[in-house]
C-alpha positions in Angstrom: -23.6 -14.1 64.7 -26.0 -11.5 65.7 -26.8 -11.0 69.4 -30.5 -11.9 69.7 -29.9 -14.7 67.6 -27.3 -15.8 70.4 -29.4 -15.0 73.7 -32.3 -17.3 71.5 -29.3 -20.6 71.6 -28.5 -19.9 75.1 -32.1 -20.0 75.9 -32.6 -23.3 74.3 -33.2 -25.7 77.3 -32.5 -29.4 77.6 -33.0 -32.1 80.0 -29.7 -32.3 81.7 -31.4 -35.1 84.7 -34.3 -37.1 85.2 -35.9 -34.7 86.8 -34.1 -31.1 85.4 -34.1 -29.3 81.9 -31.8 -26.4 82.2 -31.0 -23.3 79.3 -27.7 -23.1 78.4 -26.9 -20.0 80.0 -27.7 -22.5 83.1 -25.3 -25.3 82.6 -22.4 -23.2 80.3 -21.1 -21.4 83.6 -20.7 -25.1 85.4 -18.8 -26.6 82.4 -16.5 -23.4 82.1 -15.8 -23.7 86.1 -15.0 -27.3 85.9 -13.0 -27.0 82.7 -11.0 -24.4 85.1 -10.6 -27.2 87.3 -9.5 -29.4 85.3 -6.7 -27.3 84.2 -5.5 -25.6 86.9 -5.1 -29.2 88.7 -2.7 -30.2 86.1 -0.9 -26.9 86.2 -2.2 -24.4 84.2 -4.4 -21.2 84.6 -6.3 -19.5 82.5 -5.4 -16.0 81.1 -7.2 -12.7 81.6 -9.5 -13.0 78.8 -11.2 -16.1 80.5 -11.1 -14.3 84.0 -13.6 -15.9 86.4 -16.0 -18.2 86.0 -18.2 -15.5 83.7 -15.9 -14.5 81.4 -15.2 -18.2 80.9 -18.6 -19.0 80.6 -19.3 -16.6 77.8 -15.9 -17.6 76.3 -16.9 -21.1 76.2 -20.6 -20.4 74.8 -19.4 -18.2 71.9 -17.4 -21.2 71.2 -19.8 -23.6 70.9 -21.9 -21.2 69.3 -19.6 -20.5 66.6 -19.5 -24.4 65.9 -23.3 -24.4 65.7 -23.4 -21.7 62.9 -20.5 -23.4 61.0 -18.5 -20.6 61.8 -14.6 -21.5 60.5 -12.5 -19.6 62.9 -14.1 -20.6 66.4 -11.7 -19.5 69.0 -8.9 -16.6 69.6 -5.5 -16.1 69.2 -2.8 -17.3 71.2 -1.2 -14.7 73.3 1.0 -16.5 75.2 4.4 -17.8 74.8 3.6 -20.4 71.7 6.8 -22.4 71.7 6.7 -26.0 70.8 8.1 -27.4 73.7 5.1 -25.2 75.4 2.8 -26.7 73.1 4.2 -30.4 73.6 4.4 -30.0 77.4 0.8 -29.1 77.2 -0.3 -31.9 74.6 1.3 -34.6 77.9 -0.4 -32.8 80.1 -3.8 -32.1 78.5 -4.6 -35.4 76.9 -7.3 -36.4 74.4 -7.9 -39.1 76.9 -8.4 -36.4 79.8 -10.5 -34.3 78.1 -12.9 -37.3 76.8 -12.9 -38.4 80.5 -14.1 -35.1 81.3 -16.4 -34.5 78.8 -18.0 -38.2 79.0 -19.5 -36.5 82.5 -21.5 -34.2 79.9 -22.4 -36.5 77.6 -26.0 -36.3 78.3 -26.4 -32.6 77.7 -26.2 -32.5 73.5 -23.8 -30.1 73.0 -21.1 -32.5 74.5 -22.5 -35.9 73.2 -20.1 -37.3 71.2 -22.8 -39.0 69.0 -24.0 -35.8 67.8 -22.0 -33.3 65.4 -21.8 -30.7 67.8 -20.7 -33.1 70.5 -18.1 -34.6 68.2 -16.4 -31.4 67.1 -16.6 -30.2 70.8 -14.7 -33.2 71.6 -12.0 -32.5 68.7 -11.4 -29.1 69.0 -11.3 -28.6 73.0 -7.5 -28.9 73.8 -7.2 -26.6 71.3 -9.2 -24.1 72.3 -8.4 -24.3 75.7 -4.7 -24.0 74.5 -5.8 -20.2 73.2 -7.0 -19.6 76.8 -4.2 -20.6 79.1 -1.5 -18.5 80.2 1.7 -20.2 80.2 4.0 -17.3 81.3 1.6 -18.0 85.1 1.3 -21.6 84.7 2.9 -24.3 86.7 3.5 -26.1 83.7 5.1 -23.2 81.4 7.2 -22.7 84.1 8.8 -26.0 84.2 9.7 -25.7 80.5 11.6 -22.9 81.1 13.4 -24.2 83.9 13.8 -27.3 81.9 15.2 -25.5 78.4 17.5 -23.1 81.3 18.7 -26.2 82.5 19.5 -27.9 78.8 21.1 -24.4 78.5 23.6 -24.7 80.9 24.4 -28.2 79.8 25.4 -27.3 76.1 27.6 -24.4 76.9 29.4 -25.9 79.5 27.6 -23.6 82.4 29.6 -19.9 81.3 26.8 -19.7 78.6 29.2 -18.3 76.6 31.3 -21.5 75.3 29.9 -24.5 73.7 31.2 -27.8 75.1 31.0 -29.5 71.5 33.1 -26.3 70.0 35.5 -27.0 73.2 36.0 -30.8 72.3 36.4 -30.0 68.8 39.3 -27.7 69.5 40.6 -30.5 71.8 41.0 -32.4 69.0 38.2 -34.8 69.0 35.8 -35.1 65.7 38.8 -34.6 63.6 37.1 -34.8 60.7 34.7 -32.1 61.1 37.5 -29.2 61.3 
């Protein structure tokens, strides 16, 4: 991926109106921002390496760059706390159906038409890569799984969290037949 050849694809312009044909670099920023939106009204933020609406917009251009050139790893590593109930909270939350919503507002621009190959693996790989980009530690969302596996805590060792209430029945002399 060399850098002129990536200021050339964000230069590329295409009708995104009747009456307006935008470059890239125009309409990437709005799509980041809104993709931002989305998020952060379902609970989640995005980390430092998004930042503001910039940093998201380049994040989401080398992206869809990267799918352009065929590259094979197209977006970062998770830094955040990658547990699955982390990951399954986040799969309720951020739907399939959500994102196609959202991106069926883009579907005239070609990089998000899902009738195009570009648009289609846009549409398969976007929870995922926004999954990369949240931060779960200062989401909403992450928060509530931790609260929620505290709380399933408390219920399995009897609230000391120090004695399991299964180990305490057993020595009470119920499942006889596992001791």
């Amino acid at each position: 991926m060399s850098a002129r050849n990536f200021q050339l694809w964000l230069d590329q312009r295409f009708p995104v109106s009747y009456e307006d044909v935008l470059a890239r670099r125009a309409y990437i920023p709005v799509f980041a921002e809104r993709l931002s939106l989305l998020l952060k009204g379902r609970g989640y933020v995005m980390d430092s390496r998004w930042g503001g609406a910039a940093a998201g917009a380049v994040a989401v251009a080398r992206w869809i760059y990267r799918i352009h050139c065929g590259n094979a790893c197209r977006y970062p590593v998770v830094l955040h706390r990658n547990m699955p109930e982390d990951k399954d909270q986040y799969r309720d939350t951020i739907t399939d159906e959500l994102l196609g919503d959202f991106l069926s507002e883009w579907k005239h621009i070609p990089d998000f038409d899902r009738d195009s190959r570009l648009g289609r693996i846009v549409h398969d790989e976007l929870q995922q890569f926004l999954w990369a980009y949240i931060d779960i530690d200062e989401s909403a969302q992450g928060m509530n799984v931790i609260s929620w596996l505290d709380g399933s805590d408390t219920e399995s060792d009897g609230g000391s969290g120090k004695v399991d209430v299964y180990i305490q029945d057993a020595d009470a002399g119920w499942h006889k037949s596992l001791r």
